[in-house]
N, C-alpha and C positions, 0 to 999 in steps of 0.2 A: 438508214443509209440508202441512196440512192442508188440503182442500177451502172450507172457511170460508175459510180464510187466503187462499188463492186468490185466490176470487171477490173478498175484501175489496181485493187486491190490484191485480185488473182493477178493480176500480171505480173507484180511483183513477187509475189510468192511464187510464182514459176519459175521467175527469173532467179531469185531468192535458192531456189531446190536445185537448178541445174547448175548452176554456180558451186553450190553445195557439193553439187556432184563432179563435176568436173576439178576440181578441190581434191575432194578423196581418190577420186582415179590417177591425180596427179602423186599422190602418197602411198596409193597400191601400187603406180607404176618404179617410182625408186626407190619404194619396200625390197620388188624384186629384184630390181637393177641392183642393188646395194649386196641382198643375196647371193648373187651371181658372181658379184665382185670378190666376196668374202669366200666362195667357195674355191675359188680358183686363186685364193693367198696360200695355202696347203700347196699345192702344185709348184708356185713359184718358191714358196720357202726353199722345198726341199731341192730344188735345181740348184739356188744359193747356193745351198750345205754341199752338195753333188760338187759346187767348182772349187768350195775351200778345200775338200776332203782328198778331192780329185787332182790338185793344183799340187797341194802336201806330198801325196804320191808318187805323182810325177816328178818332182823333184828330189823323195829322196830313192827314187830309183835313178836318177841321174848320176847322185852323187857318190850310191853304191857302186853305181857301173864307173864312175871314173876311177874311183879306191882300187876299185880291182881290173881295170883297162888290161893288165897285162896278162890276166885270166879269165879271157875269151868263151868259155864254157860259161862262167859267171858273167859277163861284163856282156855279151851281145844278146840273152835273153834280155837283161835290166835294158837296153836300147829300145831291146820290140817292146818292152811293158810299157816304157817312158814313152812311147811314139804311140801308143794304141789308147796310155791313157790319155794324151793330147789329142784323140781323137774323141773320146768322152767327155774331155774337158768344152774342145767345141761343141758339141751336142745338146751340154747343159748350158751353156750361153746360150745358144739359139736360143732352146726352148725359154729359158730366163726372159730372153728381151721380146721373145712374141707374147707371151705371158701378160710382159708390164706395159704393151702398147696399145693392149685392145682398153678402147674409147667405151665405159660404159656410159658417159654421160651425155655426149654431145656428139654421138656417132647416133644414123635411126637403129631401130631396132631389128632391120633387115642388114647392115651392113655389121652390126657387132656377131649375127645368126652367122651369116657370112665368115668374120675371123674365126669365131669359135670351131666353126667346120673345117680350114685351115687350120686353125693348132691341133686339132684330131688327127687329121692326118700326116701332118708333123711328125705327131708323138709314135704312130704308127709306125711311119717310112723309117726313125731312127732307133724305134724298139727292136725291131726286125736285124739291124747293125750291132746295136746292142748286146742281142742274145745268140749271134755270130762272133762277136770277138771276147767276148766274156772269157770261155773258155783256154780261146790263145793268150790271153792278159793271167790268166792263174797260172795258166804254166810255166809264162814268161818270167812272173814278177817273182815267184814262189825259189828259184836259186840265189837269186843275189838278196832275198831277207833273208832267209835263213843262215845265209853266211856272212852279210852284215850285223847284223842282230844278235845269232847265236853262236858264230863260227862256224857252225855244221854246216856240211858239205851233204846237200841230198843226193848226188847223185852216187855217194857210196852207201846210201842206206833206200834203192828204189823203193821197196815196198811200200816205208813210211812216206815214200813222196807219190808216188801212185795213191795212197790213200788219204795223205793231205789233198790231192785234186781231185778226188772223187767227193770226200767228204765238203772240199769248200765249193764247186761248183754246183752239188745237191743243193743244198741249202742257198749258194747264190741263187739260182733259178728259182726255188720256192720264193724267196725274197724279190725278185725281179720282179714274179708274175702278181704279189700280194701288192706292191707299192702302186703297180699299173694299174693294177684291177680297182684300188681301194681309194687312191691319190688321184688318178688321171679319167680312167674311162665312166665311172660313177661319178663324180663333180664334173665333167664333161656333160655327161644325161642329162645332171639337172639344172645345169645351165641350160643346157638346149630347151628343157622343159621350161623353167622358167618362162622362157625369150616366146616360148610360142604361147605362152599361155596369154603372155599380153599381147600380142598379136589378135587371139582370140577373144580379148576383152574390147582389143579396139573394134576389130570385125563387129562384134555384140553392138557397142556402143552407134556406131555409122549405122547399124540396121535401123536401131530404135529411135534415132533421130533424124 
């Protein structure tokens, strides 16, 4: 084989490898893309479940508080519950619809870095709300079940109603702080992680060529 033929022959096989390679980078890149996508389904599920559970609530604190409209001790706590869950309810929408908007495919990888950093702070600014009205929402909703539901009247039995709100907002808050910690700010990371790592393979790649 001749010198010509050679070189004609590496050049193809250059071309052949980088091809190759630009191939697989394209496969590493919506490996992770796809990753990313998949971690943040968790997150939007549970917003879902958060408007059905939350929507239910709200509605049959409505219906408690209208049954008993004419007993005001009962009927305008169910009003604040029904009014503070609607304010939950919007919260899980938000979060739901910024969730399903972010572009992993066709957005670059600096403007999806971008949303994700917005839904963080999102989740933040209304976690913060959140763990603010929690409290007033068990105390609110806690008279008009118990005398829907079971008839009972807590405010002739305080104690046991003092230690239904102690006892459900304990374990709400550990619950609050377990779903965030485990559903949101940890699949947040590693999305982030993800997005810079290919970031970091582009950088790689622009050096060496």
């Amino acid at each position: 084989m001749e010198l010509n033929d050679l070189k004609t022959e590496w050049k193809k096989s250059d071309s052949l490898l980088e091809s190759n390679l630009i191939i697989d980078s394209q496969k590493l890149s919506k490996r992770k893309l796809n990753r990313s996508k998949s971690e943040m389904t968790t997150p939007f599920l549970h917003e879902i479940a958060n408007i059905i559970v939350v929507s239910i609530t709200v509605l049959a604190a409505l219906v408690g508080s209208i049954l008993y409209i004419n007993e005001m001790k009962f009927s305008i706590p169910g009003f604040i519950a029904a009014i503070i869950g609607s304010v939950y309810l919007y919260l899980a929408i938000t979060k739901a619809i910024k969730i399903s908007k972010i572009d992993y495919f066709t957005s670059t990888i600096i403007e999806i870095q971008k949303e994700i950093s917005q839904l963080s702070l999102l989740v933040l600014k209304f976690r913060k709300l959140e763990l603010i009205l929690f409290p007033l929402f068990i105390v609110s909703i806690l008279p008009i079940t118990f005398i829907a539901i079971q008839n009972r009247d807590l405010y002739n039995d305080l104690h046991f109603f003092l230690f239904e709100i102690i006892f459900i907002i304990g374990f709400g808050f550990i619950g609050i702080f377990w779903i965030n910690k485990n559903l949101y700010d940890k699949k947040i990371e590693r999305v982030k992680l993800f997005l810079q790592e290919l970031i970091n393979e582009k950088d790689i790649s622009i050096t060496n060529s």
